[in-house]
C-alpha positions in Angstrom: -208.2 -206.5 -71.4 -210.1 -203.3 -71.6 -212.6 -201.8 -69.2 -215.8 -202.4 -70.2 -217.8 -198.9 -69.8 -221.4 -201.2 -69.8 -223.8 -202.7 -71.4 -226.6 -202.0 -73.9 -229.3 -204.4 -72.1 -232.6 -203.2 -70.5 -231.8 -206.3 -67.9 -229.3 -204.4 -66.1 -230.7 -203.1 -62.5 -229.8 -200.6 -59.7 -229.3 -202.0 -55.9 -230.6 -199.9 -53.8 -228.1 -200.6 -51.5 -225.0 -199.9 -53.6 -226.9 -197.3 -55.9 -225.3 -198.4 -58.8 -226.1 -200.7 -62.0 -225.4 -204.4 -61.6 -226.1 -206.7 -64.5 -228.7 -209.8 -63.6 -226.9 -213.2 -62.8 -224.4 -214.2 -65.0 -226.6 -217.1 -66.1 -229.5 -215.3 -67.4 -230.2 -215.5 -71.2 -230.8 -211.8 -72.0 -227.4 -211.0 -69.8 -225.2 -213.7 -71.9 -226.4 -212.3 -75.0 -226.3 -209.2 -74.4 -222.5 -210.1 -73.0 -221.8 -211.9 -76.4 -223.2 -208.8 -78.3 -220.6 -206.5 -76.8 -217.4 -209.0 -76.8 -218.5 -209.1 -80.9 -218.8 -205.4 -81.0 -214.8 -205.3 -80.0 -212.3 -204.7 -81.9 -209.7 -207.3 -81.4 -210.4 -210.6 -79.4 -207.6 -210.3 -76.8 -209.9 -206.9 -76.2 -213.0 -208.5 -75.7 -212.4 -210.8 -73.1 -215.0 -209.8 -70.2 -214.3 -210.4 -66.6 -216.9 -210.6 -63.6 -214.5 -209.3 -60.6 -217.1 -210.5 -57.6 -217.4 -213.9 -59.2 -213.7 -214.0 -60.6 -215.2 -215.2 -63.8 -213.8 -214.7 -67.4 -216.1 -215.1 -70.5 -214.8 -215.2 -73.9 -217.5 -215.4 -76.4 -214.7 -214.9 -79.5 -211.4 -217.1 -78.8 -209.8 -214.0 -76.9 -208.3 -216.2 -74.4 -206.4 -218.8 -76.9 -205.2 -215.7 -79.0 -203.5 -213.8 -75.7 -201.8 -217.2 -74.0 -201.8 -219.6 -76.9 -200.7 -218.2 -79.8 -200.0 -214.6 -78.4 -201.6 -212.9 -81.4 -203.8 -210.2 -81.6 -206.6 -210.5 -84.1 -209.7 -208.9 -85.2 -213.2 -210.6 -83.8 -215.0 -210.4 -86.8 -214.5 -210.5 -90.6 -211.3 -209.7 -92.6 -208.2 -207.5 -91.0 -208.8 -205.2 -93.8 -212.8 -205.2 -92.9 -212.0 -204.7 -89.5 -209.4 -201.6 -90.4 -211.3 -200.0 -92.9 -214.9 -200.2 -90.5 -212.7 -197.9 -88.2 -208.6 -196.9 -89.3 -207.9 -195.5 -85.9 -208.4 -199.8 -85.0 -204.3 -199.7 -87.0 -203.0 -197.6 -83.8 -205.0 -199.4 -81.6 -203.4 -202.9 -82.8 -199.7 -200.9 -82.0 -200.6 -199.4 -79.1 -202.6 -203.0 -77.5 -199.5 -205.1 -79.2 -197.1 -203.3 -77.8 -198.2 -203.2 -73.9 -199.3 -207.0 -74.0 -196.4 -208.0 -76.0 -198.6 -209.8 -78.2 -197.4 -210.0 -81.9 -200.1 -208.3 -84.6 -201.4 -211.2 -86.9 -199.9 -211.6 -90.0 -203.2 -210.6 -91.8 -203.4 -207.6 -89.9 -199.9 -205.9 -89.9 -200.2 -207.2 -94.0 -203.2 -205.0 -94.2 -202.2 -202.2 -92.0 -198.8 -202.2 -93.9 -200.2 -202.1 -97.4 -202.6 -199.7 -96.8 -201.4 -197.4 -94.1 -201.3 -194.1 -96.1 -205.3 -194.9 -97.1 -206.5 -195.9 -93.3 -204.4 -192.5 -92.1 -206.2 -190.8 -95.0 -209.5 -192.2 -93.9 -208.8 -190.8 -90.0 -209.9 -187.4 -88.9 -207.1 -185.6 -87.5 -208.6 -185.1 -84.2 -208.7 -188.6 -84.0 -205.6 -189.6 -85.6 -204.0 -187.2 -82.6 -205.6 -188.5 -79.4 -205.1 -192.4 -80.1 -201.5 -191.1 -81.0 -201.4 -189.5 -77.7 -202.6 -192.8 -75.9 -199.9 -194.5 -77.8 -196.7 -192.8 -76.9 -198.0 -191.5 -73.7 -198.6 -194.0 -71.6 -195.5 -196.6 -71.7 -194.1 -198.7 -74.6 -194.0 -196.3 -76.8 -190.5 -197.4 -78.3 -192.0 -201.2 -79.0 -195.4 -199.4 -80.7 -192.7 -197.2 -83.3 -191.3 -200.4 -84.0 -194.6 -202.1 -84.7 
């Protein structure tokens, strides 16, 4: 589960108390849609699982739950692995790098698509890029198991 950075939704509000932005009550229309709107936006759906930490509540608007204890897969939200890869190449690292700390296995659909076409998607990547989700990947543990991937 990644952090979630925020939200796109003129709904959200600042406390004066606390001073910072707090979304409106989970059960508020514009707040659930605009929640749905960014778990689609994700990449994978293990990755777009969104959790409420004062109200210990998980929302998965796109299977993300089934996928990470079910069938321990990691697979796009949206459209086609090679849709999902091709809207954004540096997602191929990603899926090794996410795979490989969760110990989730890639979908066959994916690793066929980043396999067939990994000289094309690395093509498609500025280096810059290519170079800091490479970073993420072998810096920060599992490194070995992301290689393998």
């Amino acid at each position: 589960v990644d952090e979630v950075p925020g939200f796109d939704d003129e709904s959200v509000t600042t406390t004066p108390e606390q001073g910072y932005p707090c979304p409106p009550a989970s059960n508020d229309a514009g707040w659930a849609k605009a929640r749905a709107a960014n778990a689609k936006r994700r990449d994978f759906t293990a990755n777009a699982l969104l959790y409420d930490p004062f109200k210990n509540e998980l929302f998965d608007d796109v299977g993300g739950a089934y996928d990470l204890l079910v069938r321990r897969e990691l697979r796009p939200v949206s459209g086609s692995a090679a849709t999902c890869l091709f809207e954004d190449p540096a997602r191929m690292l990603r899926a090794m790098r996410f795979a490989s700390r969760t110990g989730l296995r890639i979908s066959l659909g994916l690793h066929h698509v980043i396999a067939s076409n990994v000289n094309k998607l690395a093509n498609r990547l500025a280096t810059p890029r290519f170079s800091h989700e490479l970073h993420i990947m072998l810096a920060y543990g599992h490194s070995e198991r992301a290689l393998d991937l």
